[in-house]
N, C-alpha and C positions, 0 to 999 in steps of 0.2 A: 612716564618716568618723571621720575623729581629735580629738578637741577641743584645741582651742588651736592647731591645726597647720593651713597655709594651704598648704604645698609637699610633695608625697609625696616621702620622702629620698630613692628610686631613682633619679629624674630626674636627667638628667645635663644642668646648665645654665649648663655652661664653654663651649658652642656645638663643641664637636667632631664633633656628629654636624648637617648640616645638615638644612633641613627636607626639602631634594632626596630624601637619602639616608635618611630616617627609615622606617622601616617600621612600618605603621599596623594593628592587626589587631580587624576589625570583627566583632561575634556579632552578630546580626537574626535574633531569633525561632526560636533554635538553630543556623542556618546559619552557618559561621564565613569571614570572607573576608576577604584579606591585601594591602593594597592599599602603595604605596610615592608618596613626596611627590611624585616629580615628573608622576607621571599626575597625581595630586588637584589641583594647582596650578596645570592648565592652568582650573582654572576657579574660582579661591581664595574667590568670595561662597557656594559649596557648603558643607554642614551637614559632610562627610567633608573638605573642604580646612581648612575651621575647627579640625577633631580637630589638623592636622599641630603647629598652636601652640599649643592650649590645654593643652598638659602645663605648663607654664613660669607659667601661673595660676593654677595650686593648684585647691581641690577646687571653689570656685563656677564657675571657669572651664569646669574637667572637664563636673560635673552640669548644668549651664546647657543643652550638648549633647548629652549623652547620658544613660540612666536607670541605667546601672551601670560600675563603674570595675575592673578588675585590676590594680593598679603593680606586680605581680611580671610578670604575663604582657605587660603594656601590653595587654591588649582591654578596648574599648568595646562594651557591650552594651546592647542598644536592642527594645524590646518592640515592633517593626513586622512586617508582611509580609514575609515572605522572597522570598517569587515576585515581588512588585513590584518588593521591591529589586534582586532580577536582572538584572529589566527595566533601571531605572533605571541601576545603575551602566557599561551599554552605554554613557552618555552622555563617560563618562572613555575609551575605547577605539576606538569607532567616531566621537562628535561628532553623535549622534541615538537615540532611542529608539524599541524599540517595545513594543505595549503585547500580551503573551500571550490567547491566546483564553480568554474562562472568567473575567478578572478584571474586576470591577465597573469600570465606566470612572471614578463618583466618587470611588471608593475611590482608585483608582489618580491620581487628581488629586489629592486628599489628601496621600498618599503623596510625590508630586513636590513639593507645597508645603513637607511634613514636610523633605525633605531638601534643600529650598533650588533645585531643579532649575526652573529656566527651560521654562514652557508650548514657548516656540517650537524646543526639541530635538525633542519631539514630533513623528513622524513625519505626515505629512497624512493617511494612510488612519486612522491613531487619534484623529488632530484628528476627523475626520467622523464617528467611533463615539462621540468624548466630545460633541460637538454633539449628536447623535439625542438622548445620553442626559437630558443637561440640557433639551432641547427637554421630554422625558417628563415630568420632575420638573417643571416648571413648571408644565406643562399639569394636573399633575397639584395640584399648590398651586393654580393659579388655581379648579380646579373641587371644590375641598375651601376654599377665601376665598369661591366664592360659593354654596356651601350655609350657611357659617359667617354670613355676612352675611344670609339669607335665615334664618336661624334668631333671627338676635337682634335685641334691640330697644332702640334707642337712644331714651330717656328725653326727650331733649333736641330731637330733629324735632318738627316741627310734625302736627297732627292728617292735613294735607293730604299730606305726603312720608310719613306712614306707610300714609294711603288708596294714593298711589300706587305706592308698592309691595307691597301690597296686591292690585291690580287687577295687575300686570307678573306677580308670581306667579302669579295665577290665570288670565292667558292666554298665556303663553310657559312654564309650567312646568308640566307637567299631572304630572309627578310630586311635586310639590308637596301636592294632598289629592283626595280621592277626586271633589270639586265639578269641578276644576281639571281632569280625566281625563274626564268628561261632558261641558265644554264642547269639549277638542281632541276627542272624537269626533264631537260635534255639527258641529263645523267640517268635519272630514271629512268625512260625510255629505252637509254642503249641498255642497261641492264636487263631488262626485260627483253629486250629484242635479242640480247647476246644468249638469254634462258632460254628462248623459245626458240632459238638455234639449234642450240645443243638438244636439245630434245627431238626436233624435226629432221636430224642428221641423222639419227639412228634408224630411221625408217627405211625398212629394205628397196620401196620401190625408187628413194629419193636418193640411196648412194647409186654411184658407179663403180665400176669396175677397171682397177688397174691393168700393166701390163703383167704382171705377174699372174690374175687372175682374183687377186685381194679387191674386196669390197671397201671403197671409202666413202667421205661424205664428197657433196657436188662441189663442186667449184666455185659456183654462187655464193653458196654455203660457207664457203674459206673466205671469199671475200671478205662478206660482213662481219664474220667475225674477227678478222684481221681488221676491220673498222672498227669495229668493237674493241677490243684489246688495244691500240690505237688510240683512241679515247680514255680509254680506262688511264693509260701509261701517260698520256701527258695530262692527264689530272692530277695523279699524284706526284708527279714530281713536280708540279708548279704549286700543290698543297706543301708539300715538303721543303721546296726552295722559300718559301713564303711563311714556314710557320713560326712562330718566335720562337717555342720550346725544340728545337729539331731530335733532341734523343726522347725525349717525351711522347713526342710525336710518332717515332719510330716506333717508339715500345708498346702504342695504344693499341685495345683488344682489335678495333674496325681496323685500325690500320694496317694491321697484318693479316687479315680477312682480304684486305686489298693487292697485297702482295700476294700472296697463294692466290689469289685470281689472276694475275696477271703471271703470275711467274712460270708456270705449267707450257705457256704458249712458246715461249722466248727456249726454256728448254727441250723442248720436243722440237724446236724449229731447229737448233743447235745439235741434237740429237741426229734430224734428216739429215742434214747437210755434211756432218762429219765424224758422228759417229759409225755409220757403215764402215769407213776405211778403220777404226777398230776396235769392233766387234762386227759380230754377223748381223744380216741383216733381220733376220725373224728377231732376236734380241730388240733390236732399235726399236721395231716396228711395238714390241710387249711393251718397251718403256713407255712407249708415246702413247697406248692406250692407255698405260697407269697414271699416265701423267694428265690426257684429257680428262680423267674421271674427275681431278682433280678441280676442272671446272665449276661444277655444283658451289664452291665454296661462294661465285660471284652472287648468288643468289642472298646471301648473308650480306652484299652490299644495299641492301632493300632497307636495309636498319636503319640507314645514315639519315633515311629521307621519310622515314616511317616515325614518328612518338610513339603509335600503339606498339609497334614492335620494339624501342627502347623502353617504352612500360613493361609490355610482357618479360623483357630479359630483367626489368628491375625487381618484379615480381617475384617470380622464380627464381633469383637472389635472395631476396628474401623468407622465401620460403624454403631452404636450406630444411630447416626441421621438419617442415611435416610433409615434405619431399623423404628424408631422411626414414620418417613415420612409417610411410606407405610403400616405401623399397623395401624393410623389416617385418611390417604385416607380412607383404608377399611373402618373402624368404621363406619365413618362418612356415607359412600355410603351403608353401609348395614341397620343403623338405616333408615336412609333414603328413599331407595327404597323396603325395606319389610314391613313398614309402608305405602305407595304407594302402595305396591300388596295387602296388606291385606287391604285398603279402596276398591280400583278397584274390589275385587274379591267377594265382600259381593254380590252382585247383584245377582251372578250365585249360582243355587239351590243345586249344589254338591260341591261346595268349601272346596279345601285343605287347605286352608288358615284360619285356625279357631284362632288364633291369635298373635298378630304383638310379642311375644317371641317364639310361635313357626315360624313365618316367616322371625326369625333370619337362619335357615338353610337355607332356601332356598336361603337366599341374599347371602347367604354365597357360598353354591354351584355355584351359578349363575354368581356372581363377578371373582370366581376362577376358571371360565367356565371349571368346574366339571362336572355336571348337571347328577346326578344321575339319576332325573325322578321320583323321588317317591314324591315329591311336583311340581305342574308344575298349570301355569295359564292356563284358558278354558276361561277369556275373551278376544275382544281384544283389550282393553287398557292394561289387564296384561301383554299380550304377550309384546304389546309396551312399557310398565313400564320395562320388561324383556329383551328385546333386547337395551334397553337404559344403562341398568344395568350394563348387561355381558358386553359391549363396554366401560364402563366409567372402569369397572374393570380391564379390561385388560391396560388401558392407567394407573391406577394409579397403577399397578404391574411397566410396564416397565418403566416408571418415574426411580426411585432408583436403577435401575437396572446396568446402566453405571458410577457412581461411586463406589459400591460396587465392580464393577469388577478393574476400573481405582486404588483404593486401592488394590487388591489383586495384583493388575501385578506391582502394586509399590513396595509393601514391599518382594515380590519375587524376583524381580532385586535388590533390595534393597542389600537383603540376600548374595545373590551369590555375590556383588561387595563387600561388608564386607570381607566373605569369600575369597577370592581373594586378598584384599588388605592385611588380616592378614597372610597370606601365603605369598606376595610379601615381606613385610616387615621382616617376618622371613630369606627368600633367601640374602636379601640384609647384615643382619645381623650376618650372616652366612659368604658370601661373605667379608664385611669389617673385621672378627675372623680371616679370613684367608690371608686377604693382612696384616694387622696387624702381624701374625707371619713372614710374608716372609719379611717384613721390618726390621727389629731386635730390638734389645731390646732400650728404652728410653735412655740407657748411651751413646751409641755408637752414635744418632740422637742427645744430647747435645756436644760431642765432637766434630760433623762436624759441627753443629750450629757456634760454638765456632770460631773453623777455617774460617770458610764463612762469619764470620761478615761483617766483611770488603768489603765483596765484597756483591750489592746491587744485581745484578743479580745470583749471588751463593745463597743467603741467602732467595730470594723471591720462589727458587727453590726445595729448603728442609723444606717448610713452612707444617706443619701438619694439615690439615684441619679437623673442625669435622665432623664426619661420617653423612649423608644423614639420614642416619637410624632412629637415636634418636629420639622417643617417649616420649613428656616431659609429656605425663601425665603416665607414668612409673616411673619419676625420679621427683624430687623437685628440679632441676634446669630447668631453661628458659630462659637462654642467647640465645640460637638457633634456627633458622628458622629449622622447620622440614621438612623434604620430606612429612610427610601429610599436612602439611600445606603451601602445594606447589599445583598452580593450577596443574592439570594433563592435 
């Protein structure tokens, strides 16, 4: 810059050259690119339609825009991505962008903010890439706030909100300490052991015999399971006494998995003891089987302490559609070809095929190349209707089969690179706590500031950079590139 001077003399500011006709010539990051007013202009709230007038401002106007100035050559030079801006300037040409494979999507959101470019030029398929991404980044902030949150200790709670958080770690977070990791296996364990109860109680040689003459389970058998159910029940009520959210909590899919596991015992026990006095007692007794069936649902506690089995259910959420796919295939190929066997089969004088709802099974079997045998074609077009069947079934099984799995092996890699990245981010965070001390305190870093003025090479040398670390969807500032939002 010039001192004292506000207008670089080159500029020509008689209005002879319009801003139509002005020719604009941009450097980004070495790439040099020559753009003229009347493209820039179809979108004038843009950082490159801004360049067209700001010569006529003098040098605030200039730098305000851009990080360096030519008045011989007229180029603005700008320390950004060149590959982005590529992308970007499509937006003057075409009237949309898109965004190259390979570059970070927040970056390249950055990028579009930097140059003043409107989100909704943004093509949909790279809408959907910068979605997934910010989805990551979140997920990955929220699960690095609640280690952060589980690490510290607010002074100001009561004895009672630090117990209960307290007991939340110790039974929902078994990574949390080594205590915490003894109790999820123990929980594990009695699930298991409560499974393989209920299975081993139905075995005729293992019940006994009441006095009525009725077969129950053993006695043993009751125990455990009353230690079972016991365990189960003061788990969840010291999760539930303990969780911050408690209707939240009430409402979650596991959580009421937990309830219908426990709840069956407590009524059928409620049931023994005083339902006989009214109704009868063969009644009571029907309830209490319908009600042990209900058991099985503890098996579904396997989830809590399983990730493959929370992937397999996120999966199969996912795959809604071609789930959706291959219930349709079927349909469609069992109305179909058991209507087909049941015309073909009228012919012959023994026909199992007595009509096209009961020759829903057989399509059924036959498609799922089951093929029990207890309905089977004797002509043979049936057989030919049937070997058409079983083959179109088997292709529209394995149809939906290769995405179902391409989502589970996603959101499993998914998981672990999450997992991974909120742990790198803690180390890193960690790591800057402790250069941080070993640097000294703020006063003594403004005193050498102070000294080093003067000198351009001392002063660029004591410069404090912000930490890599920082997680702006932790904080309400966003002055900073983050390390997540740095390609890896």
């Amino acid at each position: 810059k010039m001192a004292g001077d506000s207008r670089f003399p080159d500029v020509d500011t008689d209005g002879s050259e319009t801003s139509e006709e002005m020719e604009i010539v941009v450097n980004v990051g070495g790439v040099r690119q020559v753009f003229y007013g009347d493209n820039l202009n179809q979108y004038p709230e843009t950082r490159l339609a801004e360049l067209v007038n700001c010569l006529s401002g003098g040098y605030d106007s200039i730098f305000s825009l851009c990080d360096d100035y030519d008045p011989g050559k007229r180029e603005f030079y700008f320390d950004r991505d060149p590959d982005a801006f590529k992308c970007i300037i499509d937006v003057y040409y075409f009237g949309e962008i898109h965004m190259k494979k390979g570059i970070c999507p927040i970056c390249f959101k950055n990028e579009m903010e930097f140059w003043k470019v409107d989100l909704k030029f943004l093509d949909d398929c790279c809408k959907a890439h910068l979605s997934e991404k910010k989805e990551e980044l979140e997920e990955i902030a929220r699960r690095v706030q609640l280690i952060l949150d589980d690490l510290g200790v607010d002074a100001s709670e009561s004895r009672w909100k630090r117990c209960q958080k307290c007991i939340w770690k110790f039974l929902e977070k078994p990574e949390s300490s080594y205590p915490a990791r003894v109790i999820a296996v123990l929980s594990f364990l009695f699930i298991l052991i409560s499974s393989v109860v209920m299975c081993v109680g139905t075995i005729p040689d293992l019940q006994v015999v009441d006095a009525e003459g009725n077969r129950m389970e053993h006695p043993t058998l009751d125990s455990i399971e009353t230690a079972c159910i016991g365990w189960f029940t003061m788990e969840y009520v010291l999760r539930l006494i303990s969780s911050p959210n408690k209707l939240h909590f009430a409402l979650s899919f596991m959580n009421i998995v937990d309830v219908l596991a426990i709840l069956p015992f407590y009524i059928s026990l409620t049931l023994t003891h005083l339902g006989a006095k009214l109704m009868e007692l063969s009644n009571v007794q029907q309830a209490v089987q319908a009600l042990r069936i209900m058991r099985i649902a503890r098996i579904f506690k396997l989830a809590r302490h399983s990730s493959g089995l929370q992937t397999l259910t996120y999966a199969l959420k996912r795959s809604f559609k071609e789930l959706g796919l291959l219930l349709m295939y079927l349909a469609v190929g069992i109305f179909v070809f058991s209507a087909l066997g049941y015309t073909m089969e009228q012919s012959h004088p023994e026909t199992l095929f007595k009509s096209i709802p009961q020759s829903f099974w057989w399509a059924i079997i036959t498609m799922t190349t089951v093929g029990y045998g207890d309905i089977y074609p004797k002509t043979t077009l049936g057989k030919l209707n049937a070997a058409i069947s079983f083959l179109c079934g088997v292709i529209a099984i394995a149809l939906p089969i290769h995405p179902i799995i391409n989502n589970f092996v996603r959101y499993y890699n998914k998981q672990r690179v999450l997992e991974t990245a909120a742990k790198h981010e803690l180390e890193l965070m960690e790591l800057n706590s402790a250069e941080g001390k070993a640097a000294g305190s703020r006063s003594e870093l403004e005193d050498l500031s102070r000294e080093g003025k003067d000198d351009p090479f001392y002063s660029s040398r004591i410069k404090v950079s912000h930490s890599d670390t920082f997680i702006h969807l932790l904080s309400e500032e966003k002055n900073y590139r983050t390390r997540l939002q740095s390609c890896k």
